[in-house]
Each structure stands twice: as structure tokens, then as C-alpha cells.
N, C-alpha and C positions, 0 to 999 in steps of 0.2 A: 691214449694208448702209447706204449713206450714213451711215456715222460711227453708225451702231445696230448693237449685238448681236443676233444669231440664232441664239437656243438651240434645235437639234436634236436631237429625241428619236432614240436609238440606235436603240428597238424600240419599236412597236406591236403590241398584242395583241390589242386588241378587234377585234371580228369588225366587219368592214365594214357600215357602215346600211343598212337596208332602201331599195329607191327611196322607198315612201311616206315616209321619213322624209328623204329631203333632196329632191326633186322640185321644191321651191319656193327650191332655194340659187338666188342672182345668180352669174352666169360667172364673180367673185374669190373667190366663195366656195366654189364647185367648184375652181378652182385650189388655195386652201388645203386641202380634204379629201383633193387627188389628191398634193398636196404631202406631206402627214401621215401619208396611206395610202402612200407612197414607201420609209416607214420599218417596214412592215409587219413580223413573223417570218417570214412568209411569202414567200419570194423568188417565188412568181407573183405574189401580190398586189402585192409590190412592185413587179414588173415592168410589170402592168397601169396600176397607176396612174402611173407614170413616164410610159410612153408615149402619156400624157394632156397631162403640161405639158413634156416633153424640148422643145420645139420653141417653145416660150413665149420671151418678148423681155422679159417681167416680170423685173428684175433679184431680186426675193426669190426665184425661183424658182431661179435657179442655186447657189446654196449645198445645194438636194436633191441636184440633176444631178451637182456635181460631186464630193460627200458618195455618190455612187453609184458614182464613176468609181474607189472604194479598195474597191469590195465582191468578193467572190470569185464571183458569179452572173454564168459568164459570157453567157447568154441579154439581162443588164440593161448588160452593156456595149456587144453589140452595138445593142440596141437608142437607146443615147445615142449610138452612131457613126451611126447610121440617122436621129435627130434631130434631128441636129446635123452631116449631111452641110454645110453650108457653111460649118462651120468651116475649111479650107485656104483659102479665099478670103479674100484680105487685105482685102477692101473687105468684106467679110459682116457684118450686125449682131450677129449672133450672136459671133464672133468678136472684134468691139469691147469689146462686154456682155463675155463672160469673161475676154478680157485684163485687163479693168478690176478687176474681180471677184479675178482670183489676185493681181494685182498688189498691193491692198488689203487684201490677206487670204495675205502669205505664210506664216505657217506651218500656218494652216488647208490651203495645198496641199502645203506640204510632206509632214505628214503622211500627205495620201491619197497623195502620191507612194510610202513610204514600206511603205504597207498594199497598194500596186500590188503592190509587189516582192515583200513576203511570201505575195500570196495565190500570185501566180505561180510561185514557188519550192517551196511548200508542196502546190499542186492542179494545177498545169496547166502543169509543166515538162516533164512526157512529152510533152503533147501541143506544146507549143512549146517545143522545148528553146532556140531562139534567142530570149530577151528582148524583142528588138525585131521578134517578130512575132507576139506576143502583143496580144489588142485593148486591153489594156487600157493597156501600154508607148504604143501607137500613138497612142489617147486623150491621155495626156499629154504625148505630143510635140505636136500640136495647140495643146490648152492653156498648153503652156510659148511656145509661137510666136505664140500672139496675148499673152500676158503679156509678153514680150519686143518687141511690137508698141507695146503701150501703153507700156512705160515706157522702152521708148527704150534699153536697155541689153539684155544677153543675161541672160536668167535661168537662173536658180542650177538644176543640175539637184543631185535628191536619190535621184538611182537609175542604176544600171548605166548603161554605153554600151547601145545598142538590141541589139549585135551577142554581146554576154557570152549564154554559154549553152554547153552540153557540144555538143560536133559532132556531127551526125544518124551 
């Protein structure tokens, strides 16, 4: 983020703090726990605490959001579609913030692109045999469209057309 590394932990294992034990964080400082606990083992936990900062305009926050957008829980993609409803709007800040964000970090998106296709191919082709009606495909066309906003050029896609998939 701004020209800094952001090493992300893959998993979390500790068991979430008691309230007595953070009750006194400052509001950056809950963002970072909700941020941390993002990366939980636990895909509820993860989810919970996502849907704590998905909605945040704090640029370190997005490298969670979208480090979430390659994971195979599909409860935590809908719920970053439900966060981050103003992303199709081209004037959105939201939208600004992650254009900027992929743009500066392509092959961090790459990647999750990448991990999209796998979980989708792998978990949850029955249930969406068509690619591009999968949330998490959907997700990424977003992403790629505000990234394509920012840099002024069309970005690189690293995954199927939307429409690839076996016929119902």
C-alpha cells in the first residue's frame, strides 16, 4: 500500500479475544483485529469479521477484501458483493480505492483471479455450471472494471470468459 508491503497472514488460529481483552482498542485498532481475524481457519469467523471492515474506504483494508475475493466460502463472497454494493458505480469511492489498489498490485490480483477459477471449478461448478454466474466471477468483473477505470487501459483478464461452463 502506497509503495509498502503487506504481508498477509494465510491462517489464523488463535481463538478470537475476549471482549474484556480489547473493549479499550481505538476504531484503527478494531479495524486491524477485524482485519487479522479476516484470515481466520475458521470461514465464520472469517466471515464475521469481514463484514466488519468490507465497507471501509481505509485503503490497508482492501488487500483483506480482496485476498477474500480467491477464497472458496461462498457465504464471504457474497457477503464482500453486499459491502461493496457501489462498486458498478463509476463515480463510487469504493471503486476508485480498488481500481487503484489492482492496478498497483497486478499480480497480487492476478493470482486471486486465478484461485477464483480453481475454487469454482473444483466446489461449486454444479451449482453454477456457467462461470460468469458464479459470485465470485461477478466479483472480479467489478474489480477488473474499476482497475480498467484507473489505468486507463482494459485489464488483463486471467480467467475464463464469464460464459465458459458445461450447458445446464
Amino acid at each position: 500500500m502506497s509503495g509498502e508491503v503487506v504481508a498477509i497472514p494465510y491462517r489464523i488460529y488463535q481463538d478470537e479475544p475476549s471482549n474484556d481483552a480489547v473493549r479499550w482498542l481505538t476504531a484503527p485498532q478494531w479495524m486491524i483485529l477485524h482485519c487479522l481475524y479476516a484470515r481466520h481457519s475458521d470461514g465464520l469467523v472469517r466471515q464475521r469479521h469481514l463484514e466488519q471492515v468490507v465497507s471501509s474506504d481505509e485503503p490497508w483494508v482492501m488487500p483483506y477484501v480482496v485476498q477474500l475475493v480467491g477464497e472458496y466460502v461462498l457465504e464471504i463472497l457474497e457477503a464482500i458483493q453486499h459491502g461493496l454494493c457501489d462498486l458498478p458505480s463509476e463515480r463510487s469511492a469504493h471503486r476508485l480505492l480498488y481500481g487503484d489498489f489492482i492496478a498497483r498490485n497486478p499480480a497480487f490480483f492476478a493470482t486471486v483471479e486465478r484461485r477464483v477459477v480453481s475454487y469454482w471449478s473444483c466446489y461449486y461448478r454444479w451449482k453454477f455450471p456457467v462461470f460468469g454466474t458464479y459470485p465470485g466471477c461477478r466479483l472480479l468483473e467489478l474489480l477488473r472494471a474499476a482497475a480498467t477505470d484507473r489505468a486507463g487501459r482494459r485489464w488483463p483478464r486471467h480467467t475464463p470468459a464469464g460464459h465458459i461452463g458445461t450447458a445446464p
